[in-house]
C-alpha positions in Angstrom: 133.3 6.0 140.1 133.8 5.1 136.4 132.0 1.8 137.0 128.7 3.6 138.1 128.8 6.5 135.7 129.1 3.1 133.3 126.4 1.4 134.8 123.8 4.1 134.9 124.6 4.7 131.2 123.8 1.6 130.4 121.1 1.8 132.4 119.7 4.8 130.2 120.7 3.7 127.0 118.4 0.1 127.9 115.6 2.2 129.4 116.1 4.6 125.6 115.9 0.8 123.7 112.5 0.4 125.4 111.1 3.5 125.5 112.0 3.3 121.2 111.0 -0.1 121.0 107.6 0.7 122.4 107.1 3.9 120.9 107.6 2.2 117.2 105.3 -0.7 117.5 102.6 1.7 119.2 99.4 2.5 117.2 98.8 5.8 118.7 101.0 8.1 116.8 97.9 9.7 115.5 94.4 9.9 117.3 91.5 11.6 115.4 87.7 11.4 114.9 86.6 9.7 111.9 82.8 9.6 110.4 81.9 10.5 114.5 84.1 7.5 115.5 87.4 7.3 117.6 89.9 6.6 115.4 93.9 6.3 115.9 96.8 4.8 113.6 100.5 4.0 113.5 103.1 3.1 111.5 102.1 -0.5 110.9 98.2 -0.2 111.1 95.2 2.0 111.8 92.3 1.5 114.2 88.1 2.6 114.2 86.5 2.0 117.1 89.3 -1.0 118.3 88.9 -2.8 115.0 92.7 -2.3 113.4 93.5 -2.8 110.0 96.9 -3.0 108.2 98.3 -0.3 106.2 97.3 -0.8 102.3 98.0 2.3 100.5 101.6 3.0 101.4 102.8 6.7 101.6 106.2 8.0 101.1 106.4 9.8 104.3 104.8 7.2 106.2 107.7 4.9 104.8 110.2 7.0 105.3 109.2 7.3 109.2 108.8 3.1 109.2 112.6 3.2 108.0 113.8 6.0 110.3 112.4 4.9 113.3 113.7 1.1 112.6 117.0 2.2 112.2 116.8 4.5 115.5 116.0 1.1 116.8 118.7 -0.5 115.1 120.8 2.0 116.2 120.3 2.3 119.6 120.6 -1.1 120.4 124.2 -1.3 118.7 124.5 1.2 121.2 124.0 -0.3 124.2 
């Protein structure tokens, strides 16, 4: 019994890594319309109409998010 509970911890806590994992390197935490174009961004770059570009103006918040969510990742692997 202890070995599955174990198991399908694991199990969740890889599946969590993934999930993170993706969820950080996405560039779809923000979709909007810009000058009548699709437009979405992320932490690491922004994309109009599929051309992405890197970040070059740097805000705190968006920094602070970059950090954050590294160290979730950081974290959650540890975990596992």
């Amino acid at each position: 019994m202890l070995y599955t509970l174990a198991g399908g911890g694991t199990l969740c806590g890889v599946a969590t890594l993934v999930l993170l994992i993706v969820a950080t390197a996405t560039d779809f935490w923000m979709q909007y319309r810009y000058a009548g174009s699709a437009a979405n961004q992320g932490l690491w770059r922004f994309c109009i109409n599929h051309k992405c570009h890197a970040h070059t103006i740097t805000v705190a918040f968006w920094d602070a998010t970059r950090a954050f969510m590294l160290l979730a990742v950081l974290s959650c692997f540890a975990g596992i």
